[in-house]
N, C-alpha and C positions, 0 to 999 in steps of 0.2 A: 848431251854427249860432249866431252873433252876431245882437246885434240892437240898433239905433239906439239909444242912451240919450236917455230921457225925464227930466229932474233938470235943474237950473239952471246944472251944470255939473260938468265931468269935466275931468282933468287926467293923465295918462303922466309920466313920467321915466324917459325911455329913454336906452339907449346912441347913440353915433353909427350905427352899424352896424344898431340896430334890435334886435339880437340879447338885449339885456338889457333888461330893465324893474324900474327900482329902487324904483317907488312908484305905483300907481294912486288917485286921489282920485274921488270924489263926493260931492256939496252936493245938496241938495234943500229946505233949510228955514234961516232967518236965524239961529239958535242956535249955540250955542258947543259942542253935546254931540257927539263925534265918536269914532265907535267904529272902534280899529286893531285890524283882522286880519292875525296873522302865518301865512302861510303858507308851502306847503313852496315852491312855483315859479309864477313867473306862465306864462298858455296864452296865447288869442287876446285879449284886452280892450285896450285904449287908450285915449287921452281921449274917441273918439268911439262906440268902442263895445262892448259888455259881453258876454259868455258866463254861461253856466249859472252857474259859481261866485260872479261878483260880481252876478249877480240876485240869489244866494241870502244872498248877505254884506248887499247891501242891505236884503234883506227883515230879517233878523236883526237888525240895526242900527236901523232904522225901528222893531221891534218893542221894546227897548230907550230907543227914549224919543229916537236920539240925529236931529241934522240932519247929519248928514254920514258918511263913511265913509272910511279910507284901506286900502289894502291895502300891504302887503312880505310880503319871502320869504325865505327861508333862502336859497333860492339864485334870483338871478337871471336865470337862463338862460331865455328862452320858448320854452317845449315843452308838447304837448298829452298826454305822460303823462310820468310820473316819470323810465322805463327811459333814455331820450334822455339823461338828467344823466348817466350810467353812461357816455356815447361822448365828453361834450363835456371836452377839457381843463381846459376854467375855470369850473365850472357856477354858480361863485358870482357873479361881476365886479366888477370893482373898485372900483365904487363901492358895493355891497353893505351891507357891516358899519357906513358911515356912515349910509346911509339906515335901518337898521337899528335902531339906538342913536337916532338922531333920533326915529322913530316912537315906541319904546319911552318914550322919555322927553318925550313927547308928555301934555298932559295928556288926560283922558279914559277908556274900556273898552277895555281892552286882552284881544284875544282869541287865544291859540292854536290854530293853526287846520291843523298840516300833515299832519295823517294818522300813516300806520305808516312810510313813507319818510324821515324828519325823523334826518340823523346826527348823533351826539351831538357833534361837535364844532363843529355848526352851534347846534345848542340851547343848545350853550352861551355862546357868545354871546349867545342872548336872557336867559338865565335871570341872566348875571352884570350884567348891566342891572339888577338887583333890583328890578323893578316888578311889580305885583301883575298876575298874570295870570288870565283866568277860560278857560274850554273849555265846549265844546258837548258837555260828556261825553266819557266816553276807550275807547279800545280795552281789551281785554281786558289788552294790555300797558302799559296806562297812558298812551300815548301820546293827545294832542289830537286827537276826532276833525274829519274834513275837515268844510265846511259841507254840500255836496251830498250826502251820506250821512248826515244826522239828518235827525228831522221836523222838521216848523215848531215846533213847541211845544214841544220841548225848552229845558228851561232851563237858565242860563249858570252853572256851578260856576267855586269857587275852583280851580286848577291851577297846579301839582300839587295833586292832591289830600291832605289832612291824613290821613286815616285809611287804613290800607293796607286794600285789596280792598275800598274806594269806588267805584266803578264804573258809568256811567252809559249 
């Protein structure tokens, strides 16, 4: 279920088609502190209005200190589970890997954010951006966990993490 965003403002950067969304934004406060979460694929949100994951990216972000929020994705295709990238030809789209590297190199908290589904040749791309990334804790396999899957209170590690079998 979506639900009306309440914030000063919200902004999409989609494809023509609808089909892609290369950057979701939220403001809520006049400051310059702006936390990006990379994630694995954008689902239902837009400029008007938001889903579970970006309530929970906002709350993270708010919790953080920062005024504002941007979302990207490894792959830009919008789908409401991962499996869907598996049938779409192009699950990345083409403007993707710009909007990508933009965010990345965005000043601000940079958060890893796409789960166990995240392929390495997508991550790579984030990772060869060399910008310091944190996570909401990792899976058992190291991977960044998703935001809708921790609690509130978890707090934001360096990621990758430094020490092998750090684990949060």
């Amino acid at each position: 279920m979506t639900e009306r965003i309440r914030f000063g403002s919200g902004t999409a950067d989609l494809s023509d088609d609808g089909l892609y969304r290369y950057r979701l934004t939220r403001r809520w406060g006049d400051g310059e502190n702006v936390a990006t979460f990379i994630m694995l694929n954008p689902s239902t949100a837009d400029a008007d209005l938001d889903d579970p994951t970006i309530r929970r990216c906002v709350g993270f972000a708010k919790r953080e200190g920062c005024q504002a929020l941007q979302v990207v994705n490894l792959f830009a295709y919008r789908a409401t589970t991962p499996a869907v990238l598996r049938t779409v030809a192009d699950p990345v789209g083409s403007e993707n890997d710009e909007y990508l590297r933009r965010a990345i190199d965005s000043p601000g908290l940079r958060v890893a954010a796409w789960g166990v589904h995240g392929r390495a040749d997508r991550i790579v791309v984030v990772k060869s951006a060399g910008a310091a990334l944190h996570a909401l804790g990792t899976t058992k396999d190291g991977h960044p966990r998703h935001p809708l899957y921790v609690r509130r209170d978890v707090p934001l590690l360096q990621w990758p993490l430094e020490e092998e079998g750090r684990r949060a």
